[in-house]
C-alpha positions as CSV (number, residue, x, y, z in Angstrom):
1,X,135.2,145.5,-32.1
2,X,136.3,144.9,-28.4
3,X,138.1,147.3,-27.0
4,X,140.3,146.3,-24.0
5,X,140.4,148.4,-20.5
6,X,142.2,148.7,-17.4
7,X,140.4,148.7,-14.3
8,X,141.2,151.4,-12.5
9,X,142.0,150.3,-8.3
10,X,140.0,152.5,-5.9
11,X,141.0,152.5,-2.8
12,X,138.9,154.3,0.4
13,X,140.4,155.7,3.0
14,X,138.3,157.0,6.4
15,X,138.4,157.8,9.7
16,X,137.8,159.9,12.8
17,X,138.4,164.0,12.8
18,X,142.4,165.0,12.7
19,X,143.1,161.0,12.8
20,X,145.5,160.9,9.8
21,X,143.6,160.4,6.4
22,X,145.1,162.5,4.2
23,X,148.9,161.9,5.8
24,X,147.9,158.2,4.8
25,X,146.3,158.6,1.2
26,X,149.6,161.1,0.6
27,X,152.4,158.4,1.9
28,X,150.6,155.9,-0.3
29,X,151.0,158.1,-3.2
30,X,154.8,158.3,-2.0
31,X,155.5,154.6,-2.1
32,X,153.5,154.0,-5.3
33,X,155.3,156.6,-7.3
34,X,158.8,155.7,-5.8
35,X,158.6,151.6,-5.6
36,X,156.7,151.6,-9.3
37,X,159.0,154.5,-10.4
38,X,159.1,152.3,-14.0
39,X,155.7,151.9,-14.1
40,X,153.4,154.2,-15.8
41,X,150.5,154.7,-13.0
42,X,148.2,158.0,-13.0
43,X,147.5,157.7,-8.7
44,X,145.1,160.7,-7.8
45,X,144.1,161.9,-4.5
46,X,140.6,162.9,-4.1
47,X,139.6,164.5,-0.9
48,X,135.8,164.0,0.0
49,X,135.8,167.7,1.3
50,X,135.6,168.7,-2.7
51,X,132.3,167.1,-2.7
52,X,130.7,169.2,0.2
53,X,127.0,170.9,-0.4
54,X,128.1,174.4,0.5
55,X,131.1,175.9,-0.8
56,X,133.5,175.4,2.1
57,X,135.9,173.1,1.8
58,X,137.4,172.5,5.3
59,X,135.9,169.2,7.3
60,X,133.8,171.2,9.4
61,X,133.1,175.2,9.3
62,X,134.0,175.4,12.5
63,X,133.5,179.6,12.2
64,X,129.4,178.0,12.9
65,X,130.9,177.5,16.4
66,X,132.8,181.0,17.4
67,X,130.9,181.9,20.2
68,X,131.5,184.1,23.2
69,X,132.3,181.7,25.7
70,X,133.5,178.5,25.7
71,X,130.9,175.2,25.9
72,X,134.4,173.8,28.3
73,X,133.5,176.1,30.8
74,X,130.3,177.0,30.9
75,X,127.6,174.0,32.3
76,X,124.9,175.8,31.8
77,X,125.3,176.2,28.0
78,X,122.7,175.3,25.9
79,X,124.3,172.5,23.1
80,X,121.1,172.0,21.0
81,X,121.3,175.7,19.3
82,X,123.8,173.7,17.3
83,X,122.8,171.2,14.7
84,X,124.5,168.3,14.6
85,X,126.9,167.0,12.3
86,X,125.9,164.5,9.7
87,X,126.8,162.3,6.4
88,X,124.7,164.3,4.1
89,X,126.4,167.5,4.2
90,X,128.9,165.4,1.5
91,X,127.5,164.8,-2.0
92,X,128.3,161.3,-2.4
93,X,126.6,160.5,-5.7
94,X,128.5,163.4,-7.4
95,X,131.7,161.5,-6.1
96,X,130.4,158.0,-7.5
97,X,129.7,159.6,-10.8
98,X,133.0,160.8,-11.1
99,X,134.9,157.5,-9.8
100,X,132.0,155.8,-12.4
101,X,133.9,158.4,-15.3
102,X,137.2,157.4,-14.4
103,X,136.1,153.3,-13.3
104,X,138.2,152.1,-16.6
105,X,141.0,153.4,-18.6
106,X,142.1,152.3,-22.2
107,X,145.2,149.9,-22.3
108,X,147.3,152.5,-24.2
109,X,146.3,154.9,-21.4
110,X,147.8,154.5,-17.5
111,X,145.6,152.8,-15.4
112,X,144.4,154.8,-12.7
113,X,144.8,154.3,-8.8
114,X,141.8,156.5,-7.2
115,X,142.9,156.9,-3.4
116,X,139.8,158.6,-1.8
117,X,139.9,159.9,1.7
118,X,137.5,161.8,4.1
119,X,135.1,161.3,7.2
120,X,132.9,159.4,6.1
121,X,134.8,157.7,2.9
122,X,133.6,154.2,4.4
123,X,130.0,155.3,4.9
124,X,128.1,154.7,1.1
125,X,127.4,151.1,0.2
126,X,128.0,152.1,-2.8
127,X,130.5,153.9,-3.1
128,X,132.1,150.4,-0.5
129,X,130.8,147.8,-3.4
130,X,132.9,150.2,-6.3
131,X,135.8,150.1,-4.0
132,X,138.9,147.2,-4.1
133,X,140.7,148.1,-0.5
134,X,138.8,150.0,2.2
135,X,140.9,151.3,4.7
136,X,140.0,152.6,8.5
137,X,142.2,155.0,10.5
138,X,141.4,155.1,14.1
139,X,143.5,156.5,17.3
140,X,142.7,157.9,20.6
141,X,140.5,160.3,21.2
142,X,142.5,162.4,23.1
143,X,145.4,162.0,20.6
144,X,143.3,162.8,17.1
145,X,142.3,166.2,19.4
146,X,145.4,167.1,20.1
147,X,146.8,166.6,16.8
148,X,143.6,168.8,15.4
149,X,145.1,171.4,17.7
150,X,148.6,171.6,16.4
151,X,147.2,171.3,12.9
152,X,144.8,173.9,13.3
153,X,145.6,176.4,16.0
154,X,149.5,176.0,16.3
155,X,150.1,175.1,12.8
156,X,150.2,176.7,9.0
157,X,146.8,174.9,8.2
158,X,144.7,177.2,5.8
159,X,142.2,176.3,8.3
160,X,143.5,178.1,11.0
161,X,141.3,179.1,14.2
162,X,141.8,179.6,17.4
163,X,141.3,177.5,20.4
164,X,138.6,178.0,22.1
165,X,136.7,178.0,18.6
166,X,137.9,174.4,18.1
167,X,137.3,173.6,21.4
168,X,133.9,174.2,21.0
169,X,133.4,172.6,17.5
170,X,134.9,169.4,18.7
171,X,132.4,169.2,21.9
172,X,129.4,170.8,20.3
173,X,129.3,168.4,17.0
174,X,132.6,166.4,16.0
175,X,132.4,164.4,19.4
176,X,128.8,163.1,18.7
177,X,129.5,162.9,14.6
178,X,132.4,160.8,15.6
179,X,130.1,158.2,17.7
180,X,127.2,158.2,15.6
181,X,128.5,158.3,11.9
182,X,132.2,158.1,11.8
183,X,133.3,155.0,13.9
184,X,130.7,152.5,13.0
185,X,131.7,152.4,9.1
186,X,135.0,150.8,10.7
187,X,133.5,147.1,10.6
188,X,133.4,147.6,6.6
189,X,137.4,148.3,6.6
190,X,139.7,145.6,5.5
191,X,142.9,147.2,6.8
192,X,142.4,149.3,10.2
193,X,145.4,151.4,11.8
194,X,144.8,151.5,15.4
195,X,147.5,154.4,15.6
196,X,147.3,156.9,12.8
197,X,148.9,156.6,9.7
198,X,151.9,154.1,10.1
199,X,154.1,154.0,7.2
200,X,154.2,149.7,7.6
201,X,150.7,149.6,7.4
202,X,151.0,152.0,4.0
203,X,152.9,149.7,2.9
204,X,150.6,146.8,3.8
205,X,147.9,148.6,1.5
206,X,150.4,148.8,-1.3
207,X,150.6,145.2,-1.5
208,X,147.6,144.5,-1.8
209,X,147.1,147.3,-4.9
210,X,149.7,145.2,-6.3
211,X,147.8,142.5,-7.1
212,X,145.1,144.6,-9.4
213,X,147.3,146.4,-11.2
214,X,147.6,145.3,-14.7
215,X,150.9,145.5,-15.4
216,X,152.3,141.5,-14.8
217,X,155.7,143.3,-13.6
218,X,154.0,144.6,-10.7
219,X,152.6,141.6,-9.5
220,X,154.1,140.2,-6.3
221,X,156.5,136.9,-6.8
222,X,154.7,133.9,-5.7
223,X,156.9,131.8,-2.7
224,X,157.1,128.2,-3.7
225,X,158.1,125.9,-0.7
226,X,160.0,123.2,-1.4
227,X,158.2,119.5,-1.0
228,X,160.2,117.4,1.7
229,X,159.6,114.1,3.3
230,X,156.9,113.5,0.8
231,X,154.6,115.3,2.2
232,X,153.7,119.3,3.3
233,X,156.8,121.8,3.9
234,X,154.7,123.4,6.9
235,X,153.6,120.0,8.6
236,X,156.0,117.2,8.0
237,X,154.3,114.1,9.0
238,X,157.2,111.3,7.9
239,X,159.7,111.7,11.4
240,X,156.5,110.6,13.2
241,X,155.1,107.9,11.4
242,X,157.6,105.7,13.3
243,X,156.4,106.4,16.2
244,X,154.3,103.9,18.5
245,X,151.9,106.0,20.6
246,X,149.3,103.9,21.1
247,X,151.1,101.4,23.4
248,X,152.2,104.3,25.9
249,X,148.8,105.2,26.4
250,X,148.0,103.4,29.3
251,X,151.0,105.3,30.9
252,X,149.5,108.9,30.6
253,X,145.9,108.2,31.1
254,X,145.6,105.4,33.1
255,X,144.9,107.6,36.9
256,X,143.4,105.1,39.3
């Protein structure tokens, strides 16, 4: 006996450091849960930090770069102490086995929405090809560091440092990680934001969840133009099929 399932919509959301990924993956959760308030959805937020080889869960440890003096300062520093920052430090097949576990859900059951974001959530084939919408966030680089400073050094984060720490970690590995890892998964996005998270472009994504979820009610209405002059809506043809171009020709291109 056959046993029908709901396929659960995973949708990937990355970008650079501080660039907006989680404010994104958490307003999408907002206008799922309040524009399908009728509709029975289980939408998760999974952080690819929870899938790190070492047990901290921040981004970067950036307590690895607490030095002295600050790399801003000091030319003479020497950078290559430092290892640099790279993709495998995130366990992605632990993360694939668990989207794998959670892929299909029974129809009595709600169907799942998976919203996974993180650094390098765009990076796996894989983890791409399991994937329905893959999303980019990109921004400035001076803007993504100043918004890492008021996150981290002026704000409540649990990840609070100080300045000249984050300073440091930002030239001494998430500058190069961002360059040589991060940005080039951004050709395998479907939806980019150029600017952060933007709520219309949130809602842009939630569209196009729309049209896997399984419930018909959810699915978007279809807009059916009405057929005039016999012919397409968007490029009428009749008004001009009276008209006698070819004997004006000689008017227009005729030049000597």
């Amino acid at each position: 006996m056959t046993v029908s399932t709901n396929k659960s919509v995973i949708v990937l959301i990355g970008g650079g450091h501080a660039a907006g990924k989680r404010t994104a993956a958490l307003l999408l959760q907002q206008e799922i849960q309040q524009t399908l308030a009728k509709v029975v959805l289980d939408v998760q937020i999974i952080s690819l930090n929870d899938y790190k080889e070492d047990s901290n869960k921040t981004t970067i440890d950036t307590s690895k770069y607490s030095i002295n003096n600050s790399v801003v300062t000091n030319a003479n520093f020497k950078k290559d102490k430092f290892p640099p920052l790279k993709p495998s430090r995130f366990n992605f097949e632990k993360l694939k086995q668990y989207l794998t576990d959670n892929s299909e859900t029974l129809q009595d059951q709600p169907q799942k929405v998976l919203i996974v974001h993180g650094l390098y959530a765009l990076y796996d084939k894989e983890l791409r090809n399991m994937s329905q919408i893959k999303v980019f966030i990109d921004g400035d680089s001076d803007a993504r560091l100043i918004r890492w400073i008021r996150r981290d050094v002026l704000g409540d984060s649990q990840d609070k440092t100080d300045l000249e720490t984050l300073l440091n970690t930002y030239v001494l590995g998430a500058r190069a990680e961002m360059s040589d890892f991060i940005f080039p998964t951004k050709e395998f996005a479907d939806v980019i934001m150029p600017r952060g998270a933007e709520s219309n472009a949130v809602k842009l994504i939630f569209d196009g969840i729309l049209t896997f979820l399984a419930d018909k009610h959810c699915q978007p209405e279809r807009m059916y133009l009405p057929h005039t002059f016999g012919g397409n809506y968007l490029r009428p043809n009749d008004p001009f099929e009276r008209e006698n171009i070819d004997g004006q020709k000689s008017t227009f291109y005729e030049l000597n």
